[in-house]
KOLBATI-441763 format. One record per atom (N, C-alpha, C): x, y, z; residue in one letter. Coordinates in steps of 0.05 Angstrom, whole numbers, padded with zeros to 5 digits, always signed. Layout:
BEGIN
XYZA ...
END
This chain:
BEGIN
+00571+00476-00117X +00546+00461-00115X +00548+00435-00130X +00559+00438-00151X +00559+00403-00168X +00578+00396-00162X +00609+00402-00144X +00618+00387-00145X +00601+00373-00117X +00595+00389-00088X +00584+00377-00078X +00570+00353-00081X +00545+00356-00101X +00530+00343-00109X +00547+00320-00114X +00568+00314-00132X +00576+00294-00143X +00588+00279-00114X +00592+00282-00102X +00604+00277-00070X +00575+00260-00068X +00557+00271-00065X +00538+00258-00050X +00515+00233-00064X +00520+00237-00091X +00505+00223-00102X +00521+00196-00113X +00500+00178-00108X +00507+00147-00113X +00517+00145-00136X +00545+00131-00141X +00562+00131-00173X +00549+00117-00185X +00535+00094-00176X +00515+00076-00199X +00485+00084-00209X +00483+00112-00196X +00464+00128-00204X +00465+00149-00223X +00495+00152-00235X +00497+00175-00239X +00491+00179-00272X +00488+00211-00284X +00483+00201-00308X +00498+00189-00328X +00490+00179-00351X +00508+00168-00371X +00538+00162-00359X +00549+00146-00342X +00567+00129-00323X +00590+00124-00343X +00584+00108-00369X +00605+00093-00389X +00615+00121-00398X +00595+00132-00404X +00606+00156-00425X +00627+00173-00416X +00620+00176-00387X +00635+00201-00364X +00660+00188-00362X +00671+00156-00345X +00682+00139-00340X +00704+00148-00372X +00693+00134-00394X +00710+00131-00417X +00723+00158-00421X +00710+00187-00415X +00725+00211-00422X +00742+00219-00399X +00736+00207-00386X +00760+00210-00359X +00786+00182-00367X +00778+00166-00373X +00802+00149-00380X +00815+00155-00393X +00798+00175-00412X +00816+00189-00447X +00840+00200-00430X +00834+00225-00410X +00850+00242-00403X +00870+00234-00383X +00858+00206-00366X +00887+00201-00349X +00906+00187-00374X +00904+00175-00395X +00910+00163-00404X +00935+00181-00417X +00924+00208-00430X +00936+00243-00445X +00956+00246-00416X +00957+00251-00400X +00971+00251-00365X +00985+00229-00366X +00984+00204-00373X +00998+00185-00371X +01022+00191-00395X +01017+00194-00414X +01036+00199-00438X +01051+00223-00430X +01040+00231-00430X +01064+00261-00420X +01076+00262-00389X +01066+00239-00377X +01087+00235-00354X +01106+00219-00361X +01096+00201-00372X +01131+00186-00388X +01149+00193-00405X +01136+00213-00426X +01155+00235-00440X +01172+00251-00420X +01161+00258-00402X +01179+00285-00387X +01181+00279-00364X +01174+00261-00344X +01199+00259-00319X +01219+00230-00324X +01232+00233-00305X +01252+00217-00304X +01254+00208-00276X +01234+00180-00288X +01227+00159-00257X +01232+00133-00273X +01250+00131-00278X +01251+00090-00293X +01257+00113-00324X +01261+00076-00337X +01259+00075-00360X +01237+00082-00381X +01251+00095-00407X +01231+00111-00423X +01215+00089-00432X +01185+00080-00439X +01167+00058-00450X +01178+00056-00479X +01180+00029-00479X +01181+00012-00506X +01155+00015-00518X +01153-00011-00544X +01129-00016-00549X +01116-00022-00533X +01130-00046-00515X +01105-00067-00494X +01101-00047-00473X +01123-00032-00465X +01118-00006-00441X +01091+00006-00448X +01089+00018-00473X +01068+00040-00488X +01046+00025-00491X +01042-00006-00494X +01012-00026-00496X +01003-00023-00472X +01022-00031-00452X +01021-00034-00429X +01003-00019-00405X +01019+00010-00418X +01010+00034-00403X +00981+00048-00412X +00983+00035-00442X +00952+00055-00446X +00937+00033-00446X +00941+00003-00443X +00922-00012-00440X +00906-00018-00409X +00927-00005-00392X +00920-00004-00365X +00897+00024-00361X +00883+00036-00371X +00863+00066-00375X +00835+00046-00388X +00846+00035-00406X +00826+00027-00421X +00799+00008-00399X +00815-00006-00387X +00778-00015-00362X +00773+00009-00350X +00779+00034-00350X +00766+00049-00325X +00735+00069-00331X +00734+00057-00359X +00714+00071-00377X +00689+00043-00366X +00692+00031-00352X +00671+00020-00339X +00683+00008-00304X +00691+00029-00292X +00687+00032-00264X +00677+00030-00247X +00658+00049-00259X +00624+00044-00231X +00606+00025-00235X +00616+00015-00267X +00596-00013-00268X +00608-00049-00255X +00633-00041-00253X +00642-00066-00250X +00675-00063-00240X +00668-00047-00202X +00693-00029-00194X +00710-00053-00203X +00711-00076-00175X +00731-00099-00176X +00746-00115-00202X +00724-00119-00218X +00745-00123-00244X +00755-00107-00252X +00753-00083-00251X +00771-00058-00264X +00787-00055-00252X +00785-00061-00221X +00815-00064-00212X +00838-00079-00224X +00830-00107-00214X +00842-00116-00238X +00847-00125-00262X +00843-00117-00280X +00850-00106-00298X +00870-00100-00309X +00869-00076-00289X +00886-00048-00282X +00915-00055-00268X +00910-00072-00249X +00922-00090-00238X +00936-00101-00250X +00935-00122-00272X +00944-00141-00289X +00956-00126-00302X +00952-00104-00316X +00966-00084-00335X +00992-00069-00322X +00994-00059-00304X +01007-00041-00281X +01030-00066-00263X +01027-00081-00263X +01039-00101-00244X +01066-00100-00274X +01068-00115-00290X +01090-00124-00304X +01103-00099-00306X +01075-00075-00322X +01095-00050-00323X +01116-00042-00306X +01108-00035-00284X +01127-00029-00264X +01155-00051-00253X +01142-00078-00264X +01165-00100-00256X +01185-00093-00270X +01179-00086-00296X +01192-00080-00319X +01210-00060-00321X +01208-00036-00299X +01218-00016-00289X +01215+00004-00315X +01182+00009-00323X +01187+00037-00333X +01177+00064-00316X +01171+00076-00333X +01169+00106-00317X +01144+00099-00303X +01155+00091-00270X +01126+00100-00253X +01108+00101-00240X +01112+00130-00254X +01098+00158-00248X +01071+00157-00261X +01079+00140-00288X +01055+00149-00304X +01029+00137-00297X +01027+00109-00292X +01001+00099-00288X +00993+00103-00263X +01004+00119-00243X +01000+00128-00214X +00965+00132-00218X +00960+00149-00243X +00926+00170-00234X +00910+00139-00238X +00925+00125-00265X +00892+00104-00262X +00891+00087-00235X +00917+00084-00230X +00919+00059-00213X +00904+00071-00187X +00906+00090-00178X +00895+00109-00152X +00859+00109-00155X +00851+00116-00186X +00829+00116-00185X +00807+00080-00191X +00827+00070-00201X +00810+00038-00188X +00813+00039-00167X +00834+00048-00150X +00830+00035-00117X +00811+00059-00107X +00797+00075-00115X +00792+00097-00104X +00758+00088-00101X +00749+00082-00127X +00730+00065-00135X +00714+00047-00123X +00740+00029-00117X +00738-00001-00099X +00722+00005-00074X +00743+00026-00060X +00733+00039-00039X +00710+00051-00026X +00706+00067-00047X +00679+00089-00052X +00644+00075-00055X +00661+00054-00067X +00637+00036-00075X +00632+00009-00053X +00656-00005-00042X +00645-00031-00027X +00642-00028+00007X +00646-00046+00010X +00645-00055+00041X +00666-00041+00053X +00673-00045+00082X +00697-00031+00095X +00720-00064+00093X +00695-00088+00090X +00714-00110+00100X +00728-00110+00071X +00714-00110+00049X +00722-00116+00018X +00746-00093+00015X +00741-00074+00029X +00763-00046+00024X +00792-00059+00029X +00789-00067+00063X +00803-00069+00068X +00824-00095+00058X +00815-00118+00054X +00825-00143+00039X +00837-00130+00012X +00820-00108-00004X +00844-00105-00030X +00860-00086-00022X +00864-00077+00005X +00885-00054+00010X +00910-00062+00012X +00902-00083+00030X +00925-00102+00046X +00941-00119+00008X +00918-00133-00002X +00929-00148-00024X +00951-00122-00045X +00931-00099-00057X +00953-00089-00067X +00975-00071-00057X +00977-00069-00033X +00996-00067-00017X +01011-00079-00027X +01009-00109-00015X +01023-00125-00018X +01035-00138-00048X +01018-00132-00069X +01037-00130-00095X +01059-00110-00098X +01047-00088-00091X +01070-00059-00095X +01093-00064-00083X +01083-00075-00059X +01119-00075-00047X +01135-00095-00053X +01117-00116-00068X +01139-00139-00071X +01150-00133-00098X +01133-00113-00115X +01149-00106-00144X +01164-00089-00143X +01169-00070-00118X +01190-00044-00116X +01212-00063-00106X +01211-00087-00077X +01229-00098-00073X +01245-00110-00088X +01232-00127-00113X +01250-00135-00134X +01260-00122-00154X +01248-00093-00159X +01259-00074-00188X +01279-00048-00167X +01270-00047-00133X +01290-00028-00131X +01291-00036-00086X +01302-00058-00089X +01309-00057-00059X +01328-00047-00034X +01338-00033-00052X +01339-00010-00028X +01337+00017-00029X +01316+00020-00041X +01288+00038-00038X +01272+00044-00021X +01279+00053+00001X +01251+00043+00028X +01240+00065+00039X +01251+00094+00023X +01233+00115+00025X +01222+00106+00010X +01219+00094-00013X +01197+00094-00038X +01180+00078-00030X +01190+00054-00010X +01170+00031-00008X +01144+00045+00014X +01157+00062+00033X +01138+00079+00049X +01114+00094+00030X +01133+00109+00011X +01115+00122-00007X +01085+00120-00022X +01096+00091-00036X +01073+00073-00047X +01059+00069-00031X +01064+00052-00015X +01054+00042+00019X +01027+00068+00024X +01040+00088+00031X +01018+00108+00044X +01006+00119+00016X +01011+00123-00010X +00995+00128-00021X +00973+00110-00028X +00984+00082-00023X +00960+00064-00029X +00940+00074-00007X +00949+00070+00014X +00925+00076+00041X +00912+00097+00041X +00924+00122+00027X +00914+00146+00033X +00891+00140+00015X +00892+00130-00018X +00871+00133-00030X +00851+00117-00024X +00849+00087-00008X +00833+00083+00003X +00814+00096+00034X +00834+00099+00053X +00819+00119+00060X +00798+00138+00051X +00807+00148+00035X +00793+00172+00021X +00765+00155+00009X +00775+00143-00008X +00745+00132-00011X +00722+00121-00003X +00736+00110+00016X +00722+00101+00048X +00709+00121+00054X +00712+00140+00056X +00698+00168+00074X +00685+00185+00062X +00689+00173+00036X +00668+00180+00012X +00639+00166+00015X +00652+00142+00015X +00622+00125+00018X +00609+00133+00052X +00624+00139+00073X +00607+00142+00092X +00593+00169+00096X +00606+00185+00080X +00591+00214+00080X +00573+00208+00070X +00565+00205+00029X +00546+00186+00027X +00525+00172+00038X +00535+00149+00046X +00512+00146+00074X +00507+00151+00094X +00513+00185+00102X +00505+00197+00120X +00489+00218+00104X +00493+00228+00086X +00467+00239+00068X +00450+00233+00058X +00454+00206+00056X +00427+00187+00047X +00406+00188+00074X +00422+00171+00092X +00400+00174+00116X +00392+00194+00126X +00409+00220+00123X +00393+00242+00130X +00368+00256+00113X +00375+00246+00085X +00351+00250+00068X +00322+00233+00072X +00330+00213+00080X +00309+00186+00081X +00297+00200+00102X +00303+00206+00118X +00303+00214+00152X +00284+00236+00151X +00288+00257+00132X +00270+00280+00124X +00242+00278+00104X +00251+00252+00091X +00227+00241+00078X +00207+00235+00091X +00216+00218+00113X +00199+00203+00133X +00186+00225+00140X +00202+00243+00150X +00189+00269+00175X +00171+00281+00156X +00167+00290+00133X +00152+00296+00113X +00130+00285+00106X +00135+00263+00107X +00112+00241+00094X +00087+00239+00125X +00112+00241+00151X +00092+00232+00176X +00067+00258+00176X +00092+00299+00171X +00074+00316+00185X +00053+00315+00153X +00058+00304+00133X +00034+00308+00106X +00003+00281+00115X +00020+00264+00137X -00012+00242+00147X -00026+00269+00163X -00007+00280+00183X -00013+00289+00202X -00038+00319+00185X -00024+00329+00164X -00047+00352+00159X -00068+00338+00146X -00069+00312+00132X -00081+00299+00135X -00114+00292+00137X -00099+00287+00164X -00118+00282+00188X -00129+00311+00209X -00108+00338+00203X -00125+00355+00215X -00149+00366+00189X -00141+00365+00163X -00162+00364+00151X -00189+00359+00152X -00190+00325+00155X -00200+00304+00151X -00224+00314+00187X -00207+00322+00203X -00224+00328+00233X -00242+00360+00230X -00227+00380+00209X -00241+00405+00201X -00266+00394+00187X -00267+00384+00168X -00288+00386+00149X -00306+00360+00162X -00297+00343+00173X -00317+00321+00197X -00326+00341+00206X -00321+00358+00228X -00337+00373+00243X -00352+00396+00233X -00337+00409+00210X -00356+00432+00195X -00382+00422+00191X -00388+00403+00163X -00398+00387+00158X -00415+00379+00166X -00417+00360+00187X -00426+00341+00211X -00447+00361+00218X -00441+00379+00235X -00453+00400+00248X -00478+00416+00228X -00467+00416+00207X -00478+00435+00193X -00503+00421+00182X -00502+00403+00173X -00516+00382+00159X -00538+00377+00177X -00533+00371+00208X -00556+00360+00224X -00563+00376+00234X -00562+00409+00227X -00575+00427+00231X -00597+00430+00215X -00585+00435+00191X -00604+00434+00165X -00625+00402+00163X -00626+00390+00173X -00635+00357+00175X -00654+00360+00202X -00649+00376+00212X -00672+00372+00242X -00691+00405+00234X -00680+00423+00222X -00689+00453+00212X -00714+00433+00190X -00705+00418+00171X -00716+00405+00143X -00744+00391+00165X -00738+00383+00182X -00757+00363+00192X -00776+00385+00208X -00775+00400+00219X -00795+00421+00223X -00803+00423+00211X -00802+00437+00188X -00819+00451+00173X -00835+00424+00161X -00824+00403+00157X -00848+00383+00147X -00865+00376+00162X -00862+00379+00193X -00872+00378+00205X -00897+00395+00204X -00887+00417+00208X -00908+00441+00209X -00925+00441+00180X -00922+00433+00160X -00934+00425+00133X -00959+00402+00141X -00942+00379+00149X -00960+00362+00148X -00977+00357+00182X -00977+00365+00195X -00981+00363+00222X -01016+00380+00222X -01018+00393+00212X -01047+00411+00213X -01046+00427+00191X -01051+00413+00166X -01050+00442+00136X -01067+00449+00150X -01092+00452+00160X -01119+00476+00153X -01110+00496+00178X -01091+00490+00193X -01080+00511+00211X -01048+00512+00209X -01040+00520+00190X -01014+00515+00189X -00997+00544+00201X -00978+00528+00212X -00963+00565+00227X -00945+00569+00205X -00948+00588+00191X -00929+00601+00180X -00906+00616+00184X -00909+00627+00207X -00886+00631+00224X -00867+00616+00230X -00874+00594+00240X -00860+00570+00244X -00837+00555+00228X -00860+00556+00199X -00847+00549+00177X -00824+00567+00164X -00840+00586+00160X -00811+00611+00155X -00789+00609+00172X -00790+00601+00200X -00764+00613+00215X -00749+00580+00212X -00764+00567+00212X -00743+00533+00196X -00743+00535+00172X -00748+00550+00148X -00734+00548+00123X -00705+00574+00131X -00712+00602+00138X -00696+00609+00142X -00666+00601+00161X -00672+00585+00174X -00652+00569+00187X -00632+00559+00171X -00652+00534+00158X -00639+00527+00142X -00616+00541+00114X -00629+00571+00115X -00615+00577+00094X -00591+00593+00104X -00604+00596+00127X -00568+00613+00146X -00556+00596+00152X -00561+00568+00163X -00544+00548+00163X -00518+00543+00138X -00533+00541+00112X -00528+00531+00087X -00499+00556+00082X -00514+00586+00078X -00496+00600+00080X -00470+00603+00098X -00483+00601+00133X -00454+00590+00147X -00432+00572+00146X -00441+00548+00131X -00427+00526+00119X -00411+00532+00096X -00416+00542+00072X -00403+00550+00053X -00388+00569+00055X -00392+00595+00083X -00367+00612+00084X -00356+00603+00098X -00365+00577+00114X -00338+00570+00133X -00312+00545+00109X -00329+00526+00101X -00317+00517+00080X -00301+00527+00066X -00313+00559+00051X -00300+00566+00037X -00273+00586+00040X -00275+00589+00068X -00246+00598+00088X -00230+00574+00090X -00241+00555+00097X -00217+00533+00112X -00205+00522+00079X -00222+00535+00049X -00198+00529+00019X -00187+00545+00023X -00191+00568+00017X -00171+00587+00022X -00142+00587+00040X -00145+00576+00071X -00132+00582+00093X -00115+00558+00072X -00121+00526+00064X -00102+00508+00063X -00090+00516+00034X -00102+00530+00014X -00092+00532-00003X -00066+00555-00001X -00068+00580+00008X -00050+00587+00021X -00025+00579+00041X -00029+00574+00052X -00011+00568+00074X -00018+00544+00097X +00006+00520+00108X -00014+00507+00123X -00023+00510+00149X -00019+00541+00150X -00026+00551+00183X -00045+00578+00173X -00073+00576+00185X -00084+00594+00189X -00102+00605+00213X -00120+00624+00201X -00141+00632+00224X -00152+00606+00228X -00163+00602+00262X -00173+00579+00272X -00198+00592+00277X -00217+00579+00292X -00241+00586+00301X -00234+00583+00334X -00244+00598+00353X -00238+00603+00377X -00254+00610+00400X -00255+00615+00429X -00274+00616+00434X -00294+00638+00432X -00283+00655+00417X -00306+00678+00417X -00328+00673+00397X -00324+00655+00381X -00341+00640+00362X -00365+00617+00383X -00362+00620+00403X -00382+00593+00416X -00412+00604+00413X -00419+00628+00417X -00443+00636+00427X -00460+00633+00389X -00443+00634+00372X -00452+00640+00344X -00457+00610+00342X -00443+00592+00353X -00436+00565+00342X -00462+00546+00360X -00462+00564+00388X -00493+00548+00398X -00523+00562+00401X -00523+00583+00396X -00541+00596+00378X -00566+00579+00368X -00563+00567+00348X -00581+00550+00330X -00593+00529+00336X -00575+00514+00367X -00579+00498+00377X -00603+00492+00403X -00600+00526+00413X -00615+00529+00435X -00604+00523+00460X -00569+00514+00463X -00560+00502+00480X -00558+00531+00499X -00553+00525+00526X -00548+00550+00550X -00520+00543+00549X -00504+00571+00542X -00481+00575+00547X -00462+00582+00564X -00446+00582+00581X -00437+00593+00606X -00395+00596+00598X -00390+00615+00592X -00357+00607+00596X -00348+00640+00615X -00327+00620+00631X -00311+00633+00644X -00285+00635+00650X -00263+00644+00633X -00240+00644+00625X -00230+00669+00641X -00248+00691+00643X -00233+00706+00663X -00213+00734+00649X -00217+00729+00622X -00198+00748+00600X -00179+00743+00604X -00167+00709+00607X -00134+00703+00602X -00138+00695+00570X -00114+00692+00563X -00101+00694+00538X -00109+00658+00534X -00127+00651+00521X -00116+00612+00513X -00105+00617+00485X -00088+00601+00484X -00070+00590+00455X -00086+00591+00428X -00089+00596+00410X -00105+00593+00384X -00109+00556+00384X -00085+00550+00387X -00090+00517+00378X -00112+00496+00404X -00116+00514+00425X -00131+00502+00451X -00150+00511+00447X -00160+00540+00436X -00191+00552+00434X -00201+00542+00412X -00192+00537+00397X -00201+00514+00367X -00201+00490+00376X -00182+00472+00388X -00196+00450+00394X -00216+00447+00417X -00219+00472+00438X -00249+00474+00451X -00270+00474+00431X -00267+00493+00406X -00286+00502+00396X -00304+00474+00379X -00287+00458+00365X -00292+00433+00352X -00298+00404+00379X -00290+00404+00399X -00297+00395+00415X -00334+00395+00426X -00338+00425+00423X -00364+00431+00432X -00387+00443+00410X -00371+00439+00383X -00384+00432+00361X -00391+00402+00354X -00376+00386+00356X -00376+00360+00350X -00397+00350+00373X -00396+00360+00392X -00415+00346+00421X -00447+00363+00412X -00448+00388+00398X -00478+00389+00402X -00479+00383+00379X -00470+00372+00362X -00480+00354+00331X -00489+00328+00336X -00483+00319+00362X -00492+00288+00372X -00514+00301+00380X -00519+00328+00401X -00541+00327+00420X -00569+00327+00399X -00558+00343+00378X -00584+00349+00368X -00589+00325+00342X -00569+00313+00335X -00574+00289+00327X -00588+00268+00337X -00582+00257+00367X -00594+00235+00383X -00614+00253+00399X -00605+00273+00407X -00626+00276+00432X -00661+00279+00425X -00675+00282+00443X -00701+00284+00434X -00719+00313+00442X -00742+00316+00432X -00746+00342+00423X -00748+00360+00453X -00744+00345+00479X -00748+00360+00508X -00716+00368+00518X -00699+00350+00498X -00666+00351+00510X -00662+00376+00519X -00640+00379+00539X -00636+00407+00542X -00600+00410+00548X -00592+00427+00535X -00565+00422+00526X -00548+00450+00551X -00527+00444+00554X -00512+00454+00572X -00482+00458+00561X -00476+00483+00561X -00440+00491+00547X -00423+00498+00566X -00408+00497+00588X -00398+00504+00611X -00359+00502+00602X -00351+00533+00602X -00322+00529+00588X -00310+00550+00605X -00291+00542+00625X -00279+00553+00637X -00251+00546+00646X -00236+00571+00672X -00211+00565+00667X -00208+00552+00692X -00175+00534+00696X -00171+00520+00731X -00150+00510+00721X -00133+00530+00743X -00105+00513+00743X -00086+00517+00711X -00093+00538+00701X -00074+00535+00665X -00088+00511+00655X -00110+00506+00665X -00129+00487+00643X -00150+00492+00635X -00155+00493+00609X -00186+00496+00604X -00199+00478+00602X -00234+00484+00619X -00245+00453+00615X -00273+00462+00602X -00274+00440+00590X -00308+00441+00570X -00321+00422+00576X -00348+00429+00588X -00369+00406+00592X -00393+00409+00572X -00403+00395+00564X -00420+00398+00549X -00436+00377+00553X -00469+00371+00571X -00483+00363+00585X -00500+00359+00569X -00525+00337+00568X -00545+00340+00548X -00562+00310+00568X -00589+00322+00572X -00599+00314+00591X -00625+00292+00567X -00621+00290+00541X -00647+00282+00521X -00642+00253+00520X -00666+00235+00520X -00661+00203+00515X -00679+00200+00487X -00661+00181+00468X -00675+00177+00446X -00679+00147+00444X -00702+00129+00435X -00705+00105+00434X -00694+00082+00462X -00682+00091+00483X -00674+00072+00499X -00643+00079+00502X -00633+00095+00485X -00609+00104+00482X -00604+00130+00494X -00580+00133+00506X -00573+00161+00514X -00566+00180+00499X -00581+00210+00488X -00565+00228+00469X -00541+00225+00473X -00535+00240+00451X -00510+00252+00454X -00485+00224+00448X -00493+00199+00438X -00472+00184+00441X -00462+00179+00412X -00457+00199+00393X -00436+00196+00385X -00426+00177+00358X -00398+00179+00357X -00386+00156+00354X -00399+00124+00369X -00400+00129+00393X -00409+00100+00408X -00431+00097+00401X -00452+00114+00398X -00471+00108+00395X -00491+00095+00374X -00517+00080+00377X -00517+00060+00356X -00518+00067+00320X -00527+00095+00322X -00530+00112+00295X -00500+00128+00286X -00487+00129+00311X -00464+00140+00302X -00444+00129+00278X -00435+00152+00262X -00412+00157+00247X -00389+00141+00252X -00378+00138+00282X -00360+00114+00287X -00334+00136+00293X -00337+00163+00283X -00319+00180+00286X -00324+00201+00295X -00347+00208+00317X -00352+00231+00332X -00334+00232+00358X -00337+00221+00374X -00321+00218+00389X -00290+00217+00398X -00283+00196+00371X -00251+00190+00366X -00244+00219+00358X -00256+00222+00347X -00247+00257+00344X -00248+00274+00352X -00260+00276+00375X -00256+00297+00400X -00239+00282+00411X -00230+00269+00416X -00211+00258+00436X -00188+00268+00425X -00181+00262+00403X -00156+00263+00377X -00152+00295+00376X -00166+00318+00373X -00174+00337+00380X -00154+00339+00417X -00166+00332+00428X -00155+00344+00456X -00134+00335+00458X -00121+00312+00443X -00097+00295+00449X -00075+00316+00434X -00084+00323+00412X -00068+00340+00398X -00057+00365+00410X -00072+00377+00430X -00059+00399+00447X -00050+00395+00475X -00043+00369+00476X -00041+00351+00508X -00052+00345+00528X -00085+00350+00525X -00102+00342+00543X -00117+00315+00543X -00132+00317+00548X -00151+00292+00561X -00185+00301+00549X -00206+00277+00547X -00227+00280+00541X -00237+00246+00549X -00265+00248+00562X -00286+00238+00571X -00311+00242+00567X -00314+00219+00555X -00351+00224+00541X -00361+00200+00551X -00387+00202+00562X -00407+00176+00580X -00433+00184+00594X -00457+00160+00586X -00471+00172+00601X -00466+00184+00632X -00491+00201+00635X -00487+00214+00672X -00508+00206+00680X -00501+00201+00706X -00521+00196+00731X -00547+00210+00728X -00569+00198+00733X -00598+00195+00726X -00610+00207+00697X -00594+00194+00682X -00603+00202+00650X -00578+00225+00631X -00580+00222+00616X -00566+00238+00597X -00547+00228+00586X -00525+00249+00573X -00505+00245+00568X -00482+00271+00572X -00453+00265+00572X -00443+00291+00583X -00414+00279+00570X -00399+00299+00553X -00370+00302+00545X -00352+00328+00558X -00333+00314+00574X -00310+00331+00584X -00294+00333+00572X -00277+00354+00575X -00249+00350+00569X -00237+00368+00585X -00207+00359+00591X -00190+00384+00599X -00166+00390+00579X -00158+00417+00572X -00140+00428+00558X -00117+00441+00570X -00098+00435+00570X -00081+00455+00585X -00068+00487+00566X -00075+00501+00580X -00063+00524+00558X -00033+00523+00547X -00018+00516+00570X +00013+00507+00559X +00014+00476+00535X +00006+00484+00510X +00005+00467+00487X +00023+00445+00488X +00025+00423+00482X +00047+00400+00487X +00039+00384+00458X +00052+00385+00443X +00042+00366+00419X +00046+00347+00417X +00027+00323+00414X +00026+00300+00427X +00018+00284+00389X +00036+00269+00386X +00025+00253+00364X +00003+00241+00364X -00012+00246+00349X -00035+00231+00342X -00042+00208+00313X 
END
């Protein structure tokens, strides 16, 4: 797992860099000394051999801060050595890991320009300390390439784990707008609905207060405060499900259509569905259900006190369709309008639409021919998730 990790994570990110760098130079440097003590490749190091060799370790304790000058450096140090013909073997690990570096860290074009360059030092220092050597000159040759390669393919793995991380961020960040906004469309419609129940329930009974005290119906009044307080209570256990459902998990119970008749109830609307006892999707009977919640929160919002409201939800074709009709005119204005309409929220509408778009259908809201107002939609039961 860490070494993975170290594969994938950016070297100029990594922790404490100098400190790591310098204890790795300690040890190629411990590898360097005991390769010139004990094989027999060149001559044993002098003084200037022994400056030479451990002064060539000493830049690699800042590598990832500053690959290219550590090259050379390293470079500058390693070039005479070897002209010089001592053992080597020995500065092979640092010299591999500047070019490894170089690699790991730049361009493909920058790779390739110092490949070709120290190439081309190595062979012209083996040509002059040992020319007719030409297995060896192969040798150097492909070890130079191999360790750039390698580092090359370091950096592109790298940046193929980067973009695949970025890539998952994105997708993360898009579906966290996306719950969002199904949020943001639950508690609009809970809400909404609930509120201008309790707001037209509130206005009765003041009605019935101030309209005739010395004959006041008491009946009347009781069954609009009680409204109001079943309302109040329906709201808070529906609220207090949809914390639960998100605090748990971000998939839960939906509301569906067996919930319509409870949901237009209060409203007085005539209900009619005919589905026929096929199976609809949880995510199509919830967005019927908020569809024809959100439409009688306009009716009884705009419409006027003769409106007469219509719920028609049935099946055709693997589609479900919801009409919801409302025949009431308020001020010169058609119920029922909504978002469009001149009192509207600005977001009744857009949200039934957003709503039907989300499960791949279609929705239409406008007045109808000789008065009213009327919102369609069609749903298809085969779900298609459609960005919204």
């Amino acid at each position: 797992m860490d070494f993975a990790a170290a594969l994938t994570r950016d070297p100029q990110a990594a922790p404490y860099p100098t400190r790591c760098d310098a204890a790795a130079a300690a040890g190629f440097a411990v590898v360097a000394v005991v390769l010139a003590l004990t094989v027999d490749d060149g001559r044993r190091p002098d003084l200037l051999g022994w400056a030479l060799l451990l002064a060539a370790h000493v830049p690699l304790a800042w590598r990832r801060k500053a690959p290219m000058p550590v090259l050379l450096a390293v470079v500058a140090c390693v070039a005479p050595y070897h002209a010089l013909d001592y053992m080597h073997l020995a500065p092979i690990p640092a010299s591999m890991t500047a070019l490894y570096t170089v690699a790991s860290t730049g361009r493909p074009k920058r790779t390739l320009l110092v490949g070709l360059t120290v190439t081309c030092v190595t062979l012209t220092i083996q040509v002059v300390v040992n020319p007719h050597e030409t297995v060896e000159l192969l040798r150097v040759s492909g070890w130079v390439m191999a360790m750039l390669v390698f580092g090359a393919s370091i950096r592109l793995y790298r940046q193929l784990v980067a973009s695949v991380l970025e890539r998952a961020e994105r997708e993360g960040e898009r579906k966290a707008a996306e719950e969002r906004l199904r949020i943001a469309r639950d508690l609009h419609d809970l809400l909404a609905h609930s509120i201008t129940l309790i707001g037209v329930q509130a206005s009765v009974a003041a009605h019935v207060l101030v309209a005739d005290p010395d004959r006041l119906d008491r009946e009347a009044l009781v069954r609009a405060l009680e409204g109001i307080s079943e309302t109040c209570r329906d709201a808070r256990a529906e609220v207090r499900t949809t914390l639960d459902v998100l605090r748990a998990a971000p998939e839960g119970p939906l509301p569906d259509l067996a919930a319509l008749p409870d949901l237009v109830r209060p409203s007085g609307a005539d209900l009619t569905v005919r589905t026929g006892g096929a199976k609809v999707p949880a995510a199509v009977g919830a967005a019927a259900y908020r569809i024809v919640q959100e439409s009688l929160t306009n009716a009884v919002r705009h419409g006027g006190p003769d409106a007469r409201v219509r719920v028609d939800v049935g099946l055709a074709e693997e589609v479900l369709t919801v009409r919801v009709t409302n025949s009431g005119i308020v001020g010169g204005h058609v119920a029922g309008g909504g978002a469009d309409g001149p009192r509207g929220s600005g977001y009744g509408i857009v949200g039934m639409r957003e709503r039907a778009r989300s499960v791949g259908g279609t929705l239409s809201a406008g007045p109808r021919e000789g008065g009213g107002f009327e919102v369609t939609a069609a749903l298809p039961l085969a779900v298609r998730e459609v960005a919204v």
